[in-house]
N, C-alpha and C positions, 0 to 999 in steps of 0.2 A: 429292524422291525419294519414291515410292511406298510407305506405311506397310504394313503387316501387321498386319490386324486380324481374331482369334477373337470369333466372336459363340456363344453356346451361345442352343438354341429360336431357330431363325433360317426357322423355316418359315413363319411367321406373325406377323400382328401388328407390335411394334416389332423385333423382332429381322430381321425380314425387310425394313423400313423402312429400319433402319444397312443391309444385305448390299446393300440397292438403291443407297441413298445412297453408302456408301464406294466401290462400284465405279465408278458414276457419275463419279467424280470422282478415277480412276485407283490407288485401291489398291488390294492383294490383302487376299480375305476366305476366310477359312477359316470355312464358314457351316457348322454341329452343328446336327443336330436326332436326334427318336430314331426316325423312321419315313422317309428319305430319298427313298424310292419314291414314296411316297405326298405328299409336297409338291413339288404339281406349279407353283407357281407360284416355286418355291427351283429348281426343275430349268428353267425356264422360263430365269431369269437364268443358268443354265449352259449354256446353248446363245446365249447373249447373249453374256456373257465366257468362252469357254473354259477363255483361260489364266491369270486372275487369279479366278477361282471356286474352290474346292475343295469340296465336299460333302463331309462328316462323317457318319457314324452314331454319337450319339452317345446313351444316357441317361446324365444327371448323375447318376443315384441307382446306379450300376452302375460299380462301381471298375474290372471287366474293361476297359468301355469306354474310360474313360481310362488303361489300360496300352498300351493297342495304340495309341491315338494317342500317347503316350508316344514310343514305339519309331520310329512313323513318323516323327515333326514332332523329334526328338531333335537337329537340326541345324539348328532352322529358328527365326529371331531371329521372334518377336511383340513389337510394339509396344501392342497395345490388345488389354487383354482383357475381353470385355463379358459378364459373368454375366447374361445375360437372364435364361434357363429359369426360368419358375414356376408352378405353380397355385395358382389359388384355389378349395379346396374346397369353402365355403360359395355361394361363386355370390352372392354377395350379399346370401346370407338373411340376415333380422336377427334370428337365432336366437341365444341365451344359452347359459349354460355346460351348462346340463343338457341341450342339446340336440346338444352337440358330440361328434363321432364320435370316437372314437380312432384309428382306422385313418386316417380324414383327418387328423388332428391332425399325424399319426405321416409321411403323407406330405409333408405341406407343409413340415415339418422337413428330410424326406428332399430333397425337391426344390428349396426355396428357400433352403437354408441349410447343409444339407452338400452337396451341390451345387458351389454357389460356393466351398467350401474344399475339394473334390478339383480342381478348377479349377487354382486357386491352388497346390496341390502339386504340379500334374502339369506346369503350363509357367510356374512359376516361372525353372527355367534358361534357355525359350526369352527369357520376358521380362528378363533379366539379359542376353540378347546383345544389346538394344534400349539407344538412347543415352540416348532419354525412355522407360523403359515407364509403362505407364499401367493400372490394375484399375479398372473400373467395376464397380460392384456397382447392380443397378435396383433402387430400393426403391421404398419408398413412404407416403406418410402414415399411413398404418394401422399402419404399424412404428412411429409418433411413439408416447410413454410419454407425451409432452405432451399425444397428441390421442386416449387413450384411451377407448372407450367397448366398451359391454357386446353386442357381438358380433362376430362373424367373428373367433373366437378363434386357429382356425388359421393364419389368413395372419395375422393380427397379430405371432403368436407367434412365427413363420417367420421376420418381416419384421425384428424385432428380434436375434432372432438374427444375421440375416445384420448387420447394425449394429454388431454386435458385433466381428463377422467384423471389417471393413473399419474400426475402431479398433484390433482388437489387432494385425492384419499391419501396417497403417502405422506402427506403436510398432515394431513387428519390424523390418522391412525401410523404412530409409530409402530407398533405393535407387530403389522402385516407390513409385509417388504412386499411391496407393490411396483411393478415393471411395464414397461412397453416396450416388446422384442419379437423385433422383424425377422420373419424366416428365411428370406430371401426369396430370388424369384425362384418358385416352385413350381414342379411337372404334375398340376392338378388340374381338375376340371374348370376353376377357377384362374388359375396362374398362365394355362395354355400349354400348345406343345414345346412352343419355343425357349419354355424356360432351361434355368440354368443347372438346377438342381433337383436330385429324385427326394421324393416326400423318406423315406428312408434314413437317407442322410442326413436332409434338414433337421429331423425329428432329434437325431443321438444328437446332433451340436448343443440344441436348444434344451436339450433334459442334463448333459452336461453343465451347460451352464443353468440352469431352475436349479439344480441338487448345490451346488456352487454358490447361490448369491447368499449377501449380508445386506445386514438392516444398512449398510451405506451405500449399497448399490438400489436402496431403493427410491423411486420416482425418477428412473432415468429410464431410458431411450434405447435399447441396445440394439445389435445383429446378431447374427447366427455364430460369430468370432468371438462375442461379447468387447465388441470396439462401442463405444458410444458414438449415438447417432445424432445427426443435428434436427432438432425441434422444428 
């Protein structure tokens, strides 16, 4: 039977990799981003799948927006829900504390971490009509406490946050097997050209393993191998 999967930032990059991947392979995607017009290659797979596509307008940082999807989807079972949406406002710089913005600071909180918890509140009830639901939260190494070092304070800070996020709900809610799993470093507009891995591949390991987890694997930390990763 055909899953229902919400992806949030599904206009690019990995989010737009799952929206390719999962319809590919015959389920429905409720693909969120925050300028829907303008991702034309998210409109492109809607003229592909009509009737298993739905485009979203959505910003994570903007509670309006998840009231109105609220109202809409209020009837509608999600099986997998995929916290993409993130930035990185350093860009890679390897710049230290004295050089870090606040307003960036302040967004990457906004975006990568409260975020994924208006998410989590607003279709929590869809994910309770689902037999398995499923929270994925995308983190990433930079969120490890283990592999800390002395820049890119905002995504670090973000990332751990959201870490947080995806142990306390899984303590909450046995119900939903709730994860944090990194994709590795990826060939996106985000990740850079230097990365390791095509967004292609990351995507099949990581839906791999989402179709794969149990309620024991949930509130951990994984990668793209499903090796657990250190907090």
């Amino acid at each position: 039977m055909p899953a229902t999967i919400l992806i949030t930032g599904a206009n690019r990059g990995i989010g737009l990799g799952f929206a390719q991947a999962y319809l590919q392979r015959g389920d429905r995607v409720i693909a969120t981003c925050r300028k829907p017009k303008l991702a034309t290659e998210l409109q492109s797979l809607g003229e592909k799948y009509p009737t298993r596509l739905h485009i979203e307008q959505l910003d994570v940082t903007q509670p309006e927006d998840f009231a109105r999807l609220k109202l809409k989807y209020s009837a509608y079972p999600i099986d997998v829900l995929i916290n993409n949406a993130g930035i990185f406002p350093e860009e890679h710089d390897r710049k230290g504390v004295a050089h870090t913005n606040y307003q960036r600071l302040m967004a990457a909180f906004a975006t990568n971490a409260a975020g994924p918890l208006l998410a989590i509140q607003t279709f929590e009830p869809n994910l309770l009509q689902s037999s398995v639901p499923k929270i994925i939260n995308m983190a990433s190494q930079l969120g490890s406490l283990e592999h800390a070092n002395g820049f890119a304070y905002s995504y670090r800070m973000s990332k751990v946050a959201l870490n947080m996020l995806t142990r306390s709900f899984a303590a909450e809610n046995d119900r939903i097997i709730t994860v944090s799993l990194r994709p590795g470093w990826v060939q996106t507009p985000m990740g850079g050209g230097q990365a390791q891995i095509s967004v292609a591949d990351s995507v099949e390991k990581m839906i791999t393993i989402i179709d794969n987890l149990t309620r024991e694997d949930s509130g951990t930390f994984l990668d793209n191998e499903k090796h657990h990763c250190r907090w």
